[in-house]
C-alpha positions as CSV (number, residue, x, y, z in Angstrom):
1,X,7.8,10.8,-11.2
2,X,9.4,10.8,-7.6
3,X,6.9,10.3,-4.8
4,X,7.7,11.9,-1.2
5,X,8.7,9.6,1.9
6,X,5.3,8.6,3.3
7,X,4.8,8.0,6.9
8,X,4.9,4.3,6.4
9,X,8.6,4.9,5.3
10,X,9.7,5.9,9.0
11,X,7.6,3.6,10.9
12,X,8.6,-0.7,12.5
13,X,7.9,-3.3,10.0
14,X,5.7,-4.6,12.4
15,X,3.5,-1.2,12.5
16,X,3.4,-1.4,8.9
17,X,2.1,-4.8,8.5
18,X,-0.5,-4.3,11.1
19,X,-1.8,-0.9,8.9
20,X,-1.9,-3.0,6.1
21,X,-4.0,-5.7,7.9
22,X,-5.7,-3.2,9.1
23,X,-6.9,-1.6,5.3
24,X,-7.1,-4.9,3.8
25,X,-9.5,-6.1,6.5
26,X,-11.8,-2.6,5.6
27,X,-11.2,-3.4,1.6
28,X,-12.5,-7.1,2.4
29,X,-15.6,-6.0,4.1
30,X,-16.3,-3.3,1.6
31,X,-15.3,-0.5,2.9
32,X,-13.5,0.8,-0.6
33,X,-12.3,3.9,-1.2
34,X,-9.7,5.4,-4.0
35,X,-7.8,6.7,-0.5
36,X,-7.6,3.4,1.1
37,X,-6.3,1.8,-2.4
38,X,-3.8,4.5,-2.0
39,X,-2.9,4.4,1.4
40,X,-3.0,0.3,0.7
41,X,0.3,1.0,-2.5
42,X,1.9,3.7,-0.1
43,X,2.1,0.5,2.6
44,X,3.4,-2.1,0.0
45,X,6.0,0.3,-1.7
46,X,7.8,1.0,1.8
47,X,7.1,-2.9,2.9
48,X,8.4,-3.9,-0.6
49,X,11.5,-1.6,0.0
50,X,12.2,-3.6,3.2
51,X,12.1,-7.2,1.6
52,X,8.9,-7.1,3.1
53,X,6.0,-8.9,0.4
54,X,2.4,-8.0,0.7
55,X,-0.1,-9.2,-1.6
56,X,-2.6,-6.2,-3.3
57,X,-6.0,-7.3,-3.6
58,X,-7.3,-8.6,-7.1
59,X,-8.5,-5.3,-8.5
60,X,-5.3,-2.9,-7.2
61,X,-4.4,-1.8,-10.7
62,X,-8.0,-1.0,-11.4
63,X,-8.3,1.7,-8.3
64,X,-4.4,2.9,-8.2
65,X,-2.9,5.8,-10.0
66,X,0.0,4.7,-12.3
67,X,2.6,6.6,-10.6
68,X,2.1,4.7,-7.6
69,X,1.9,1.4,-9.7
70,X,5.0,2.0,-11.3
71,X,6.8,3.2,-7.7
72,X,5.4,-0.5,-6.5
73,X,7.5,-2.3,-9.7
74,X,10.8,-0.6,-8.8
């Protein structure tokens, strides 16, 4: 399955590592949702597609829908 451009397609690297800081630091405190597990893949996927490496926290594959996942391993 194909996903659509997200925002964090168009936006500077830097912006995108900062919203990634930004979810991780909410994920960390406990502050979990589905959303921010997506929004978390959406940012690694575009970051990836840079040359950019995040790490996804421990228990990614558990919350993430497999589409996603397998748009994270291309």
């Amino acid at each position: 399955m194909f996903l659509k451009m997200s925002l964090y397609e168009i936006l500077p690297s830097d912006f995108l590592i900062q919203f990634y800081n930004e979810v991780q630091k909410k994920i960390s405190k406990g502050l979990v949702s589905k959303n921010m597990y997506y929004e978390l893949g959406l940012i690694i996927a575009a970051a990836s597609r840079r040359g950019i490496l995040l790490e996804k926290p421990k228990d990614f594959e558990q919350h993430i829908v497999h589409d996603l996942l397998n748009e994270l391993s291309k």
